[in-house]
C-alpha atoms as a printed R data frame, in Angstrom:
    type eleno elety resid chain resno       x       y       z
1   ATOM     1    CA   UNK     A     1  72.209   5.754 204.303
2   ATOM     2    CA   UNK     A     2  70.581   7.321 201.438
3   ATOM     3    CA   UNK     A     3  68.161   4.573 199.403
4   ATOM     4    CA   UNK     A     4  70.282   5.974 196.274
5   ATOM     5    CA   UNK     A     5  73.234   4.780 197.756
6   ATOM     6    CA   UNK     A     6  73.900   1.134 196.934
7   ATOM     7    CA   UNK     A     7  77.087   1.067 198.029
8   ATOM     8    CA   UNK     A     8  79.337   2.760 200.816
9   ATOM     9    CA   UNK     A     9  82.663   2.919 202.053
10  ATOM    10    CA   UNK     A    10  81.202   0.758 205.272
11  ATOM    11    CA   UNK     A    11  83.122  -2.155 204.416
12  ATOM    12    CA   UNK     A    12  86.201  -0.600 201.958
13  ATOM    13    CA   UNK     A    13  84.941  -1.322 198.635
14  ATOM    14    CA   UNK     A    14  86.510  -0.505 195.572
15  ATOM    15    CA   UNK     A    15  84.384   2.045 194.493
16  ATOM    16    CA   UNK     A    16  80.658   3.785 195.419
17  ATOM    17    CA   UNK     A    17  77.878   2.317 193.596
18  ATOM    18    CA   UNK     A    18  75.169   4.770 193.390
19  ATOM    19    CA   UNK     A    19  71.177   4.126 191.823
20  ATOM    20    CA   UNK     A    20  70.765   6.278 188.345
21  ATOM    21    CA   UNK     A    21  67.061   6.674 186.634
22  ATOM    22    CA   UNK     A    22  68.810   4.869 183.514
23  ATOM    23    CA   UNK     A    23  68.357   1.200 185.049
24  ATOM    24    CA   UNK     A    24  72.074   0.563 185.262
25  ATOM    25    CA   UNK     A    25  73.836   1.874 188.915
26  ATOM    26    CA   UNK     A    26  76.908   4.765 188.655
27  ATOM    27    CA   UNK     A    27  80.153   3.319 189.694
28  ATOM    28    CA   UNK     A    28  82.160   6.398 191.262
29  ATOM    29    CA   UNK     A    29  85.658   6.139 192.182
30  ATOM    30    CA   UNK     A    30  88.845   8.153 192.547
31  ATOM    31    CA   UNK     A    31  92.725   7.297 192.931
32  ATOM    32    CA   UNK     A    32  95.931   9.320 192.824
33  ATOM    33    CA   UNK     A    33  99.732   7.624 193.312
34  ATOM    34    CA   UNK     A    34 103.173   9.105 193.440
35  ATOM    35    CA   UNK     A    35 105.393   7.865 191.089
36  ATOM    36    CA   UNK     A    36 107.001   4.464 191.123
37  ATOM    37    CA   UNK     A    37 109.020   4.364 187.963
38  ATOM    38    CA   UNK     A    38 111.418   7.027 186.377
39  ATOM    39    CA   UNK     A    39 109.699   6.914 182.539
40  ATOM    40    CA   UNK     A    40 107.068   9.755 182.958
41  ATOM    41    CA   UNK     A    41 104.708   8.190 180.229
42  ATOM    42    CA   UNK     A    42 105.051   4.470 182.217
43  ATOM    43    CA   UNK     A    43 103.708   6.393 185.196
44  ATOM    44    CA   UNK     A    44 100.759   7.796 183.551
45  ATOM    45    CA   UNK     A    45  99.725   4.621 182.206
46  ATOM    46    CA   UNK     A    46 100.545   2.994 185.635
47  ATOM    47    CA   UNK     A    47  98.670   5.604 187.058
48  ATOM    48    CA   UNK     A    48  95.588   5.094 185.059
49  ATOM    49    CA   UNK     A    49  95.476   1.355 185.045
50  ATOM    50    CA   UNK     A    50  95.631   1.585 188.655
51  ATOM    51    CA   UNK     A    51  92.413   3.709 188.785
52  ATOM    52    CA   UNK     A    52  90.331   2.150 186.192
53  ATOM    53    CA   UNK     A    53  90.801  -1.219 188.122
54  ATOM    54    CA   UNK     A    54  88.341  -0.061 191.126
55  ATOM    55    CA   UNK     A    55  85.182   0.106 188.403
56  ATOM    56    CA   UNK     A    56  86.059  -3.392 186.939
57  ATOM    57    CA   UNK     A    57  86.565  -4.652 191.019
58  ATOM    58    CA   UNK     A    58  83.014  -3.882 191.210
59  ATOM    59    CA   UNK     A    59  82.094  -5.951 188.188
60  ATOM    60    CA   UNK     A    60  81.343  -2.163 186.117
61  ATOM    61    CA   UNK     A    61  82.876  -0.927 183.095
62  ATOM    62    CA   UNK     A    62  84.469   2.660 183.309
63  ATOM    63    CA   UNK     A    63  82.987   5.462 180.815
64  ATOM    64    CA   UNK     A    64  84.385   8.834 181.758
65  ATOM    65    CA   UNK     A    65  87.461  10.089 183.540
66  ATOM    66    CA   UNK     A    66  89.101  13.037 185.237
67  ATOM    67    CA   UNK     A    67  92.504  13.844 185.024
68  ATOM    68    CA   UNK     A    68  94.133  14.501 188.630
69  ATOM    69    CA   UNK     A    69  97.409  15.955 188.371
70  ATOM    70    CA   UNK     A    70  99.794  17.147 191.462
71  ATOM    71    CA   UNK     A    71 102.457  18.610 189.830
72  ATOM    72    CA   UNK     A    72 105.639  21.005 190.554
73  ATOM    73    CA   UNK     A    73 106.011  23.188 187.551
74  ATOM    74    CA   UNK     A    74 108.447  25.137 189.159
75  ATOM    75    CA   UNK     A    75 111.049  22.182 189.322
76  ATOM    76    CA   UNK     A    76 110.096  20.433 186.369
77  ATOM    77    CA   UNK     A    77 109.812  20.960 182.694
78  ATOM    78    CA   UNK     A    78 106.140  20.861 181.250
79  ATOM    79    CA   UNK     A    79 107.313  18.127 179.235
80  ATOM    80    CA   UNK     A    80 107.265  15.211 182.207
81  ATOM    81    CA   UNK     A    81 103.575  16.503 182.815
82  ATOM    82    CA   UNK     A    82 102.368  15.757 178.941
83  ATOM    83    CA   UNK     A    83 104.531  12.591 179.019
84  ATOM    84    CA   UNK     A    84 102.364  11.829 182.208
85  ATOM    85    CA   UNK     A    85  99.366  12.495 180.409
86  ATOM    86    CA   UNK     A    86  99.691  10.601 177.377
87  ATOM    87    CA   UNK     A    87 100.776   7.657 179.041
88  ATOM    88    CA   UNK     A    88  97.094   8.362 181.140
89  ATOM    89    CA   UNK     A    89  95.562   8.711 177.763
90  ATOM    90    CA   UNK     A    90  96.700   6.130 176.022
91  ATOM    91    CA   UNK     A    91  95.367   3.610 178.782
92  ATOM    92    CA   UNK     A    92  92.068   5.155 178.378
93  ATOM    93    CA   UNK     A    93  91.666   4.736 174.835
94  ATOM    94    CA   UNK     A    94  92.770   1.477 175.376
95  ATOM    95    CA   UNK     A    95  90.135   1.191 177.616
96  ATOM    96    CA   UNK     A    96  87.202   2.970 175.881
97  ATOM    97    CA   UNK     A    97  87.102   5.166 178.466
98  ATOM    98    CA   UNK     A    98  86.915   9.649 177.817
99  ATOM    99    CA   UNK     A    99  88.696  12.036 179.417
100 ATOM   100    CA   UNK     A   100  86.612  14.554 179.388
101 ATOM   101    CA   UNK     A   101  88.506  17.416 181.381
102 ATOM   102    CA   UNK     A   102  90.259  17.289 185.106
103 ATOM   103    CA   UNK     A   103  92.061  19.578 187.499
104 ATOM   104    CA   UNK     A   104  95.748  20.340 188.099
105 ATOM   105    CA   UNK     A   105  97.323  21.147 191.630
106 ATOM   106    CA   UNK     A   106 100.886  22.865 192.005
107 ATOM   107    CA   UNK     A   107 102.674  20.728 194.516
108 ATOM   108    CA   UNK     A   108 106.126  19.897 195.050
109 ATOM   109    CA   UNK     A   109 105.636  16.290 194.671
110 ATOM   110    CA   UNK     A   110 104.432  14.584 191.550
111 ATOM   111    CA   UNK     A   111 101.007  12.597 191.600
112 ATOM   112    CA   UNK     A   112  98.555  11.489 189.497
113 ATOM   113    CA   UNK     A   113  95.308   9.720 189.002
114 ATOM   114    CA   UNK     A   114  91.867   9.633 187.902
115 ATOM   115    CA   UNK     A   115  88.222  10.207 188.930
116 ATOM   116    CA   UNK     A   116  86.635   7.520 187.146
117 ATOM   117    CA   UNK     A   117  82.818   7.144 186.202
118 ATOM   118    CA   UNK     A   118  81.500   4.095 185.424
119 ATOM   119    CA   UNK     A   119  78.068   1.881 185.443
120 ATOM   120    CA   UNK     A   120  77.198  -1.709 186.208
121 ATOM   121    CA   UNK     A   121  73.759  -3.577 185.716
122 ATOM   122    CA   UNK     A   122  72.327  -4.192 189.233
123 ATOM   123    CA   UNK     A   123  72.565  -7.546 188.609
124 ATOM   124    CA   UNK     A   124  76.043  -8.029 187.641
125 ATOM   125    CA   UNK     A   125  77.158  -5.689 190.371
126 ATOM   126    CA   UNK     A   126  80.417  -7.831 192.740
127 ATOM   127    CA   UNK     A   127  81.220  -6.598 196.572
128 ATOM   128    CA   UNK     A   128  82.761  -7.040 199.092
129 ATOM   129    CA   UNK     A   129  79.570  -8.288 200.568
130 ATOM   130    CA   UNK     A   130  78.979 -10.661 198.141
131 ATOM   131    CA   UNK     A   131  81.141 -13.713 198.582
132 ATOM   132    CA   UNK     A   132  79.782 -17.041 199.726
133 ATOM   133    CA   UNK     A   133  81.497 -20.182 201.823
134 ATOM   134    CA   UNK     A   134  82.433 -22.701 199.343
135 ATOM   135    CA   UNK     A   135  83.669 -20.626 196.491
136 ATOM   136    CA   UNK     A   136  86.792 -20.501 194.863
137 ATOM   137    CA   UNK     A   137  89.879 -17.673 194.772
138 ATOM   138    CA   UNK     A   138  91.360 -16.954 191.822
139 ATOM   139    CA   UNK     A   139  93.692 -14.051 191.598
140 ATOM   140    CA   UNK     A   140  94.993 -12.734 187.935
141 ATOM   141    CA   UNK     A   141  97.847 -11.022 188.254
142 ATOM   142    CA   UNK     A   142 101.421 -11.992 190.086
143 ATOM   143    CA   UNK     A   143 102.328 -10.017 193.208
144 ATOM   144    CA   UNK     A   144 105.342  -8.090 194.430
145 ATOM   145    CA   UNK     A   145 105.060  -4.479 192.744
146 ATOM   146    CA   UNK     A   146 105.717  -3.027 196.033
147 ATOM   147    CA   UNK     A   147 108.604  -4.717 196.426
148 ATOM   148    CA   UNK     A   148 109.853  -4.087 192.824
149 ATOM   149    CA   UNK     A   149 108.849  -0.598 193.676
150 ATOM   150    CA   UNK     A   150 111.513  -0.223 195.905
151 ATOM   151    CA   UNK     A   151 114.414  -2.156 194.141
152 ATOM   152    CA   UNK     A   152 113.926   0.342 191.566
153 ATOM   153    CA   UNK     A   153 114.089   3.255 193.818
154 ATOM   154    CA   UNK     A   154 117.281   2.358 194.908
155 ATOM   155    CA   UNK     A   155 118.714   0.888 191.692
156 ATOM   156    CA   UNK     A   156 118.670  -2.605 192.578
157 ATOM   157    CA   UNK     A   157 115.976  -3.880 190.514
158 ATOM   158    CA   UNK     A   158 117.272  -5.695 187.242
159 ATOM   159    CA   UNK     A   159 115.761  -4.669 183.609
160 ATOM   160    CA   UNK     A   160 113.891  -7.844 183.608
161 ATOM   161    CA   UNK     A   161 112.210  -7.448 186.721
162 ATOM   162    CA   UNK     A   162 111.581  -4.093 186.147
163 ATOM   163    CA   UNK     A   163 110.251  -4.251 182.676
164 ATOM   164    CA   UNK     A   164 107.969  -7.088 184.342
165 ATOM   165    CA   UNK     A   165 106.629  -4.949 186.626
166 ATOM   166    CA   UNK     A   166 105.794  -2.063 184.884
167 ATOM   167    CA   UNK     A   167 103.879  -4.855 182.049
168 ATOM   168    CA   UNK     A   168 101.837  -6.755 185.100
169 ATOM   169    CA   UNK     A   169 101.159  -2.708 186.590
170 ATOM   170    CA   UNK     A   170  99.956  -1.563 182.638
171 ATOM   171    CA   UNK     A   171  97.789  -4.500 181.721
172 ATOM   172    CA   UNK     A   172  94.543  -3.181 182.018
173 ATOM   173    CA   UNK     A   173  91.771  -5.681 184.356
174 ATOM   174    CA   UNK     A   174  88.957  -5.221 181.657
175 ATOM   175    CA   UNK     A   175  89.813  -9.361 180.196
176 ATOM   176    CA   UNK     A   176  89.803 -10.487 183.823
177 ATOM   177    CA   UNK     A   177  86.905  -8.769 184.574
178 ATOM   178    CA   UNK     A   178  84.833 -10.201 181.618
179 ATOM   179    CA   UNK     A   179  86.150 -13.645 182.223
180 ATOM   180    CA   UNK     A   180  85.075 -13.691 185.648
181 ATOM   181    CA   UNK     A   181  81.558 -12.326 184.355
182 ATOM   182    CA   UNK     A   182  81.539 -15.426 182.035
183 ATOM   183    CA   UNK     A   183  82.215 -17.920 184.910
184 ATOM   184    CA   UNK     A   184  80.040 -16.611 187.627
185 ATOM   185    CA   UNK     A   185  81.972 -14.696 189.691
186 ATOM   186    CA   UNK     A   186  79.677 -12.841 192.801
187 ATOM   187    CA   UNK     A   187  82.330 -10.903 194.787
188 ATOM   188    CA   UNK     A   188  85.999  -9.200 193.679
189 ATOM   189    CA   UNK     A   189  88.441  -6.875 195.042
190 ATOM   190    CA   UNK     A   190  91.361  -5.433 193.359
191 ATOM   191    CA   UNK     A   191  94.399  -5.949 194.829
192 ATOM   192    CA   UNK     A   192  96.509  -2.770 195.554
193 ATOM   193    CA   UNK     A   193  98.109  -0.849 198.627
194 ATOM   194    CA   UNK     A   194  96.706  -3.000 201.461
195 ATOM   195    CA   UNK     A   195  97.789  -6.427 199.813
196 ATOM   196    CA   UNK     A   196  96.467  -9.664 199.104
197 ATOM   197    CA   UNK     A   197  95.546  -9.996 202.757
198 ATOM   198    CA   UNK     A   198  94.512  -6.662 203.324
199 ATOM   199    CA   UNK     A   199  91.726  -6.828 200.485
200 ATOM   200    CA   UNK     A   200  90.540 -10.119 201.276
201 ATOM   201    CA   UNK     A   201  90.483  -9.266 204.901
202 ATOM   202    CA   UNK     A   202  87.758  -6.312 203.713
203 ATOM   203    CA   UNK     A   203  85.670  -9.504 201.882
204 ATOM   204    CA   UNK     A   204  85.437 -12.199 204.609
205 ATOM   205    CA   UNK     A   205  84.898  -9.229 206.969
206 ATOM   206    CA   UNK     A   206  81.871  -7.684 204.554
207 ATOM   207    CA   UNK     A   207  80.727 -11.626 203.695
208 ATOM   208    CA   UNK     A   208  80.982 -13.470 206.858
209 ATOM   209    CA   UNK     A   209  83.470 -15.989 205.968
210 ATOM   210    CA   UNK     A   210  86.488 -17.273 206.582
211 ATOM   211    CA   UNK     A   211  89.328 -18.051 203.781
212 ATOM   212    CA   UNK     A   212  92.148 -19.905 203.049
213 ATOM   213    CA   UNK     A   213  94.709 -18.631 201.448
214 ATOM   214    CA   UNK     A   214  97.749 -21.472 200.014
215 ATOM   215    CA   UNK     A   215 100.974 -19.006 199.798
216 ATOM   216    CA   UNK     A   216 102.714 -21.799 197.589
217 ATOM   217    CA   UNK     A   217  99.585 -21.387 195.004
218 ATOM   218    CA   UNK     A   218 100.332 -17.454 194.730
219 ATOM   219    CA   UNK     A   219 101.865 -16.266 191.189
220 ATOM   220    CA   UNK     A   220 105.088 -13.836 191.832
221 ATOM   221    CA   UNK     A   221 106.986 -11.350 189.878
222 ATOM   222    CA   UNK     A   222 110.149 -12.189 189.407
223 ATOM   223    CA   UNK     A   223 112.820 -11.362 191.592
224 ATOM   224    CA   UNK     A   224 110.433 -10.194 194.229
225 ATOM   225    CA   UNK     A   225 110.883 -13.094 196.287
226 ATOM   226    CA   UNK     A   226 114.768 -12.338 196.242
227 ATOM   227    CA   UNK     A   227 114.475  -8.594 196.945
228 ATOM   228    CA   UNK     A   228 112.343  -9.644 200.311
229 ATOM   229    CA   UNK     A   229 114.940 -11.687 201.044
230 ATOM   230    CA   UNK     A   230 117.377  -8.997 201.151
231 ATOM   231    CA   UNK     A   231 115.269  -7.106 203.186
232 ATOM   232    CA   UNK     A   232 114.239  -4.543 200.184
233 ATOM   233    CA   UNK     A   233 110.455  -3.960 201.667
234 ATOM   234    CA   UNK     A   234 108.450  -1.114 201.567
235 ATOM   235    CA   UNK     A   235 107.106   0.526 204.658
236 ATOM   236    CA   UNK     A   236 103.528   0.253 203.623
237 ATOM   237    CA   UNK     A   237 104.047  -3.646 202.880
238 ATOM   238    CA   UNK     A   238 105.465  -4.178 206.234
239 ATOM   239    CA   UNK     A   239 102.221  -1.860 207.852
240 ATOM   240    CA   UNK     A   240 100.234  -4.269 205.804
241 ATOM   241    CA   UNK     A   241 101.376  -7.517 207.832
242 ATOM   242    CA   UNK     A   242 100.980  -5.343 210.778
243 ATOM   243    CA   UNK     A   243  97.624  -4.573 210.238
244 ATOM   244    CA   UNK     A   244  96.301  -7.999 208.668
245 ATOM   245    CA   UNK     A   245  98.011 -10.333 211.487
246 ATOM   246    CA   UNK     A   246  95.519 -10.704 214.212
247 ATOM   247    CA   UNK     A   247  92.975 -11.903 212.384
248 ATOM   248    CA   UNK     A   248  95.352 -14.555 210.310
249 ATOM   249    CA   UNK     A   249  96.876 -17.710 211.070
250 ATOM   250    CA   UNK     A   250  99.104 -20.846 209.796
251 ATOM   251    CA   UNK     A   251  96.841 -23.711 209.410
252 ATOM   252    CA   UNK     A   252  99.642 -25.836 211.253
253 ATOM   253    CA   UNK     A   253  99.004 -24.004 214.636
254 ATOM   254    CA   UNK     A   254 102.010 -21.310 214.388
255 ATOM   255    CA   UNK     A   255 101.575 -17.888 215.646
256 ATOM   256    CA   UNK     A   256 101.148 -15.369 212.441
257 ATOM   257    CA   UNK     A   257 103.367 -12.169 213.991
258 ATOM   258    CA   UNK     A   258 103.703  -8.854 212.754
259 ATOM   259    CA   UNK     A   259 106.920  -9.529 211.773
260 ATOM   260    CA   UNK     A   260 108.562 -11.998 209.884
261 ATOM   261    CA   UNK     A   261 109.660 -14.450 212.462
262 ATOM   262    CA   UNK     A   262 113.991 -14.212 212.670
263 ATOM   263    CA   UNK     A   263 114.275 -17.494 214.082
264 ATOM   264    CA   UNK     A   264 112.034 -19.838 211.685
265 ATOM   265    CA   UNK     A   265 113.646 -22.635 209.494
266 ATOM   266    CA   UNK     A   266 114.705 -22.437 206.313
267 ATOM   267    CA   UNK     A   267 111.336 -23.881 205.080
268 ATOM   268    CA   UNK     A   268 109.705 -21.411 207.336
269 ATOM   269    CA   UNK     A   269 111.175 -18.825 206.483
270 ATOM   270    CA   UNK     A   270 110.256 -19.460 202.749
271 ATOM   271    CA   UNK     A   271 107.069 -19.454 203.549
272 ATOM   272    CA   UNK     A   272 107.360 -16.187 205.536
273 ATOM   273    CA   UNK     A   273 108.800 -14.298 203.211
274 ATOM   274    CA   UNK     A   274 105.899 -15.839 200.621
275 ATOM   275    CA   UNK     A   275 103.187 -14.589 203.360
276 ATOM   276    CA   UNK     A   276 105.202 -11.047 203.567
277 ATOM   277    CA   UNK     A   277 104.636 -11.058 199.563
278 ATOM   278    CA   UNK     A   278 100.746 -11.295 200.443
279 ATOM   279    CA   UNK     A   279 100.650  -8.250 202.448
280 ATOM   280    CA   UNK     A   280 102.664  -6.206 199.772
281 ATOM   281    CA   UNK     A   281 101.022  -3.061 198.797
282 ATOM   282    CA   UNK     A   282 100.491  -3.662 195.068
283 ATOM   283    CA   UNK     A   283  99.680  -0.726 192.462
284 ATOM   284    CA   UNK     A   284  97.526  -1.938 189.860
285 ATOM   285    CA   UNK     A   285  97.692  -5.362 190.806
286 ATOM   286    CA   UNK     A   286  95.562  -8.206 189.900
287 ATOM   287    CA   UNK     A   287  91.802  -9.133 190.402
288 ATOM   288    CA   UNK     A   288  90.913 -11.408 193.459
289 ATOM   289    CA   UNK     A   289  87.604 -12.886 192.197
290 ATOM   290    CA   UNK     A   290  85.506 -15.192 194.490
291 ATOM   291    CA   UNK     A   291  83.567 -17.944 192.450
292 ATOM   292    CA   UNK     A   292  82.053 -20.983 192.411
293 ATOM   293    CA   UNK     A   293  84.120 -23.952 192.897
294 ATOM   294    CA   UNK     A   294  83.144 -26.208 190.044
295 ATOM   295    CA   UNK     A   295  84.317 -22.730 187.683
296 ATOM   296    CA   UNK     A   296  87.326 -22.221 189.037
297 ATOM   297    CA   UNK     A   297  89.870 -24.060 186.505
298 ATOM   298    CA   UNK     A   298  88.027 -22.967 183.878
299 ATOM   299    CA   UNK     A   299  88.260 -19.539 184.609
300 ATOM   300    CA   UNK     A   300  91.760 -19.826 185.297
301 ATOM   301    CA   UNK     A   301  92.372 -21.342 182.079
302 ATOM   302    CA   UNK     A   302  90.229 -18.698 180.323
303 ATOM   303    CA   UNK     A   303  92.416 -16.144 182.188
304 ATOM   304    CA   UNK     A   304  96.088 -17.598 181.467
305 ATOM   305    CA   UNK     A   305  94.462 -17.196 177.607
306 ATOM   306    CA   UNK     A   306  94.871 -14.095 178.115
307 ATOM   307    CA   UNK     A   307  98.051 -14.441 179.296
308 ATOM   308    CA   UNK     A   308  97.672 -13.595 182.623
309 ATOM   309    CA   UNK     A   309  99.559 -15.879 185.333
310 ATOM   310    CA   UNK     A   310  96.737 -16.547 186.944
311 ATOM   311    CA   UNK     A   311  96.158 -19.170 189.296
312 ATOM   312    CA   UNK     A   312  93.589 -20.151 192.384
313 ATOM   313    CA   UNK     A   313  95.134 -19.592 195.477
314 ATOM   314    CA   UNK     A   314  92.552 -20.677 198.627
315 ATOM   315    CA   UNK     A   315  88.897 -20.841 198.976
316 ATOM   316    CA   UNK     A   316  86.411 -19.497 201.128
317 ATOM   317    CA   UNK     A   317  84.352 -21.323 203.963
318 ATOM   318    CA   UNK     A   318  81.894 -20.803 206.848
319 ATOM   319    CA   UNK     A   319  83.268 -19.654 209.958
320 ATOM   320    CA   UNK     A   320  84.220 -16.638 211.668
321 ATOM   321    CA   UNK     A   321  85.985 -14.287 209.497
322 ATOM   322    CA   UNK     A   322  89.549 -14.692 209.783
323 ATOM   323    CA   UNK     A   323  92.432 -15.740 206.898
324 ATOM   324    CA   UNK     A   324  94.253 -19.597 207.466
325 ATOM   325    CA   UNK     A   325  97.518 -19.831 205.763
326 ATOM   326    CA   UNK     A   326  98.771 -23.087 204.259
């Protein structure tokens, strides 16, 4: 690896961290999603939340961004794609971040994201090779977009839970970020399409660790719980579990499967479908941040100030790297 690069994709950070002559390393990252909701100017803030998150992840701040824009001009009036845009824009002022140009792709789906610049002081910088055994996990935001995702493509999901969704999926992680600064956070991932699970698996793999992960502890959107219970699931959620399960396991000694297990108890099956939650592929979800214990209810307290439903939901310890589920 180049000495420039600080950095790499080696263990699926959040973004590239790069050395630049200024003192202060170049956080460079890029993200483009599909549409989840119907109101064009929710998407592009969606969209942009969802792409800024990677620079705060790393413990940065974003500066500049591209517009990406996949979109079928052919099939749809101009005035979805400037809805789109202003929502984008108005998450980046919001932000302090510039858009200082982009590039536009005719395709006959609609996507949209954002190549996002950004810089962090080498000594505030946060990977995912920079947890340690004993600290604390506090994640910000509630989980279950995926799942609300999918009620709402197929008209199930209420206005509640919907409006919900789309205010967890447009609040930006700047606070979170600069709260966990404040209480000493060393290592964070954001918590999007590969799930709770998913992104911690990429930490204890990149730190060495094990984790515990208490599915009662984890904040939920609401209704999500009841939409996995009907069997409303994305595909990339249930991938997710998939992917995560041989390297987690139930602290009481019971196989972790693939699936959901169709012959558990009630209780068991509550806690299945909670466990199904963490492997939901989230769009801009919440901030996993890995911190000392001793700062861990006063960050969460700092956090719900900003009234985020945030809560500490395992730890991490020494051992081989693999999740336990309580």
């Amino acid at each position: 690896m180049r000495p420039d690069i600080v950095i790499d994709h080696a263990y699926s950070d959040d973004a590239a961290i790069v050395r630049h002559a200024g003192g202060r390393d170049l956080v460079l990252t890029a993200d483009v999603i599909a549409p989840l909701v119907d109101d064009p100017e929710a998407f592009g803030r969606i969209a942009a939340a969802n792409s800024l998150s990677d620079v705060w992840a790393m413990g940065g701040e974003p500066l500049f961004a591209l517009n990406l824009v996949f979109f079928p001009d052919d099939l749809l009036p101009l005035d979805v794609l400037d809805e789109i845009l202003a929502g984008g824009a108005r998450v980046c002022a919001e932000a302090g971040v510039a858009v200082v140009g982009g590039h536009t792709v005719r395709d006959p789906e609609v996507k949209f994201g954002l190549s996002v610049t950004g810089e962090v002081a080498p000594g505030a910088l946060w990977s995912n090779r920079t947890a340690h055994a004993g600290q604390a996990l506090v994640l910000t935001k509630a989980l279950g977009t995926g799942v609300i995702g999918q009620a709402i493509k197929k008209g199930l999901a209420s206005p509640a839970a919907t409006a919900a969704a789309i205010a967890s999926m447009t609040t930006l992680n700047q606070g979170a970020a600069r709260v966990g600064h404040a209480h000493g956070v060393t290592s964070a991932t954001d918590v999007t399409g590969f799930g709770l699970l998913g992104h911690l698996r990429n930490i204890v793999r990149g730190s060495n660790v094990a984790a515990r992960i208490s599915v009662g502890a984890m904040p939920l959107l609401p209704d999500a719980i009841d939409h996995l219970r009907a069997n409303i699931c994305p595909a990339g959620s249930k991938a997710n579990r998939a992917f995560v399960a041989p390297m987690v396991r139930w602290a009481d000694g019971a196989p972790f499967t693939a699936e959901a297990s169709a012959e558990a108890t009630s209780v068991e099956h509550e806690r299945e479908l909670r466990a199904s939650l963490a492997c939901d592929a989230q769009t801009s979800g919440g901030l996993l941040l890995c911190l000392p214990a001793a700062n861990a209810a006063a960050c969460v307290e700092s956090l719900r100030a900003l009234g985020l439903p945030a809560a500490q939901v395992g730890e991490l310890i020494a051992g081989e790297p693999m999740i336990t589920l309580a």
